[in-house]
C-alpha positions, 0 to 999 in steps of 0.5 A, spaced: 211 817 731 217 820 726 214 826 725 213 826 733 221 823 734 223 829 729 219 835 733 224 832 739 230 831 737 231 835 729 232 829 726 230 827 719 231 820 719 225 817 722 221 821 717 226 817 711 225 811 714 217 811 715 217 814 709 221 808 705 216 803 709 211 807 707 214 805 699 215 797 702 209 796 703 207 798 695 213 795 693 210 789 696 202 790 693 205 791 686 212 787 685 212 786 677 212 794 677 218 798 676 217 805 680 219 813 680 219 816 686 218 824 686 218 828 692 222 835 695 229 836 698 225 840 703 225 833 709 227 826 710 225 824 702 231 824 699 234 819 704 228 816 703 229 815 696 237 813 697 233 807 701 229 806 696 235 805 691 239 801 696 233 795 697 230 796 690 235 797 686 231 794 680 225 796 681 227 804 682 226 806 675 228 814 677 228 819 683 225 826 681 226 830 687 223 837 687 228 843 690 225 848 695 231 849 699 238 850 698 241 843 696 246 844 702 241 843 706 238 837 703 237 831 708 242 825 706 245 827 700 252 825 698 253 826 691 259 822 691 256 816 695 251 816 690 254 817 684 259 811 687 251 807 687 250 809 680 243 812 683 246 819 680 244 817 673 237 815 675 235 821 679 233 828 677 233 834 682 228 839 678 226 846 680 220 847 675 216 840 671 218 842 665 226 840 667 223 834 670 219 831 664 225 833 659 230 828 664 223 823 664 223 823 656 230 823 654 232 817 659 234 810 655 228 807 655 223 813 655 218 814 661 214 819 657 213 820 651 215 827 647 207 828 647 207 828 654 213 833 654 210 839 650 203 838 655 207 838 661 211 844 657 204 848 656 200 846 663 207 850 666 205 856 662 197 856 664 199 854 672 205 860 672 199 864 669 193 863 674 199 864 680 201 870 676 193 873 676 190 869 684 196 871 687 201 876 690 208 874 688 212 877 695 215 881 690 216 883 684 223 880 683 220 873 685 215 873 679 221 875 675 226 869 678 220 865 677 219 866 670 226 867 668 227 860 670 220 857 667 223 860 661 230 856 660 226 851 663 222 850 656 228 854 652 231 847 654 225 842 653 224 847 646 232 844 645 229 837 644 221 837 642 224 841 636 228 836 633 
């Protein structure tokens, strides 16, 4: 019914809960884990992982949110109340894989290997160029956009694998 209450009335939290219920339930299959929790900003998942934090403090290991919309717009986030909730330093808002991979494998301890790193690094080189070649950008500046941002984003990940 979340997704019907969110038709209804335009709000995001129903989503969030049905979602962070959704956590609790594998939370509950699998309690010796810890867990990251990757997702976009396009809905109710970053509340949900704000819920997820708030309950499992200690089995959160990272919150990995994809951004596909204007952080303004992103349901239920705060930055001062998160920061405030020390869930800032575990969280990663990523706009391309290889920045989400370089935050997981500079965290204290590590949740990827440097190995892991380079191969996501080298995946995000092959996926941009099957999308260059089965599918039309909407127009030339959004392919350069997206390879301007894929290039800092390795630029930055080449920083640390070259050490």
């Amino acid at each position: 019914t979340s997704g019907r209450e969110f038709m209804m009335t335009n709000d995001f939290e129903p989503l969030a809960r049905k979602k962070f219920d959704n956590f609790k339930k594998y939370v509950s299959i699998y309690p010796e884990f810890k867990h990251v929790f990757i997702c976009d900003n396009g809905q109710g998942d970053v509340r949900a992982g704000e819920l997820v934090h708030d309950s499992f403090p200690n089995h959160l290991d990272g919150l990995f949110v994809h951004v596909v919309q204007d952080m303004r717009k992103t349901y239920g986030f705060d930055a001062e109340r998160w920061r405030k909730k020390g869930l800032t330093a575990k969280t990663c808002f990523f706009t391309s894989y290889p920045d989400a991979a370089l935050f997981a494998a500079t965290r204290t301890p590590p949740l990827i290997r440097m190995s892991g790193l380079f191969r996501v690094c080298q995946d995000a080189i092959i996926d941009f160029d099957i999308i260059t070649k089965s599918q039309k950008w909407s127009s030339s500046s959004q392919k350069r956009d997206r390879m301007s941002d894929l290039n800092q984003s390795l630029w930055r990940c080449n920083q640390t694998l070259n050490k």
